[in-house]
N, C-alpha and C positions, 0 to 999 in steps of 0.2 A: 417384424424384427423384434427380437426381445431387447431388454431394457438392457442385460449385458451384451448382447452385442451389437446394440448401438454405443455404447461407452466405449466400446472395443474399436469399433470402427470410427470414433471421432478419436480416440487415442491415435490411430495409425494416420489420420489426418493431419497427427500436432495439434490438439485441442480437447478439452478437456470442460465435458458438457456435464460432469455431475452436479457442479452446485443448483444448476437449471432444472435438471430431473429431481424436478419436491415431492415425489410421488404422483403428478403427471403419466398418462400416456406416453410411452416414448415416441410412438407417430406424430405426437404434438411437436417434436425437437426433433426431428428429423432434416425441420428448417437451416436448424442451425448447423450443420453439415456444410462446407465448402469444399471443392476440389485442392489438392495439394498445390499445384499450378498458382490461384488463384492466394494461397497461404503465404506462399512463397516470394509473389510479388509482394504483397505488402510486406512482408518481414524486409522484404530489400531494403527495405526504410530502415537504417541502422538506429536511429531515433524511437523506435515501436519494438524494440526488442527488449522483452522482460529482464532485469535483474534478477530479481526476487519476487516472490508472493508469499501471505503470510493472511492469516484471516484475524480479523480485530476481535471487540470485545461483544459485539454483537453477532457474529458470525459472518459477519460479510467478508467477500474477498477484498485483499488491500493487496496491490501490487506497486514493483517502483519498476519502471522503463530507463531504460539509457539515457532518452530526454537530449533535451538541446540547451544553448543559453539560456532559454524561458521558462522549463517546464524540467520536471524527471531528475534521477541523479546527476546527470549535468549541472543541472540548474542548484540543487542542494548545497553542491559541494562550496561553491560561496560564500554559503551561511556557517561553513566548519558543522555541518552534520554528519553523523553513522548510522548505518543502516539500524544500529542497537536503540540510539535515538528514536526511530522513525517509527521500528516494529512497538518497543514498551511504550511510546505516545499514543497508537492506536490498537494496541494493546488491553491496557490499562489504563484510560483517561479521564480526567477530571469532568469533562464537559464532554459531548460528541453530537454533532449539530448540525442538521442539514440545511442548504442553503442553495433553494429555488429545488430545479430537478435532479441532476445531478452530481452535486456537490455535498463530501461530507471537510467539517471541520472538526479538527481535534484539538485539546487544551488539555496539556498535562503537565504540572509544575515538575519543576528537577529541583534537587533540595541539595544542598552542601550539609555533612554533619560536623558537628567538633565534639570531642567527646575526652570528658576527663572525670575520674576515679569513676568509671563504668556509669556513667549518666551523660548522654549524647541529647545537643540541644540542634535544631536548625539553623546554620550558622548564614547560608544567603541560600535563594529561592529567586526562580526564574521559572516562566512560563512558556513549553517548549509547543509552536504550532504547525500541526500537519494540516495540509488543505489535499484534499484526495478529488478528483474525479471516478465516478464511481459508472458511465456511459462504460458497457462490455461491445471490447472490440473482436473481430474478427479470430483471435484465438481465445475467444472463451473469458479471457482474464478483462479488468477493468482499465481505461488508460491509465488509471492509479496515481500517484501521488504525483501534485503539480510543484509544488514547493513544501520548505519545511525550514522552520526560523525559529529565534529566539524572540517573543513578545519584548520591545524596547529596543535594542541595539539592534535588531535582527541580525548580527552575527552573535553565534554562541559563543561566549568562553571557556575556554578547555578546561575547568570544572564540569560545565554541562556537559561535554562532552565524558567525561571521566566517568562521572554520576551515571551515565547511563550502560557502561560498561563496555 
């Protein structure tokens, strides 16, 4: 099977094996191929169902799930986060930091400006935290972001939120 249609045939799956294929054999990922049946079940899971996806500053994939009280957009919305928040945090971040096997954390300051006769100074700074699981589930994508907070209050203020547009 060639390398395009195996892409082809995990597309018609509902999966999407390219970041896998690094220039590999695509017999190597042939594995990674599931029955749609098998796709389906787990999607049943309204909680493992992708939001969004969006690739960070390193290349990897970052995705956010629907999530429950604990984990995923669910769980965000708490802290007064936006997806705008979530993507420029792992994005563009100050710091990005793994921690154990598969955990990435992100640290990226949100800055307030004020600005008068064309000279803008940082008027307040806060430090905005993505904690990502990066373990790839069964559609290819990562379980993705577990939480996302402000360093301190861990709710943001609708500044940070602003600031990130």
């Amino acid at each position: 099977m060639s390398k395009t249609e195996l892409i082809q045939h995990a597309s018609e799956a509902g999966q999407d094996i390219r970041p896998q294929l690094r220039g590999e054999s695509p017999r190597d990922f042939e594995a990674y191929l599931e029955p749609k049946s098998e796709l389906k079940t787990r999607a049943a899971n309204p909680a493992y169902v992708p939001v969004k996806a969006w690739w960070d500053n390193k290349s990897s994939r970052v995705a956010i799930r629907q999530g429950n009280a604990s984990w995923g957009w669910t769980h965000v919305g708490k802290h007064n986060v936006s997806m705008a928040m979530m993507e420029k945090a792992t994005r563009f971040p100050q710091s990005r930091v793994r921690q154990g096997v598969d955990t990435l954390v992100y640290r990226t300051p949100a800055n307030e400006y004020r600005c008068w006769l064309a000279v803008c100074k940082i008027y307040q700074s806060m430090t905005v935290v993505v904690v990502v699981n990066t373990q790839p589930l069964s559609d290819g994508l990562p379980k993705g972001v577990i939480t996302t907070y402000c360093a301190g209050p861990t709710v943001c203020a609708a500044w940070v939120r602003k600031a990130a547009g």
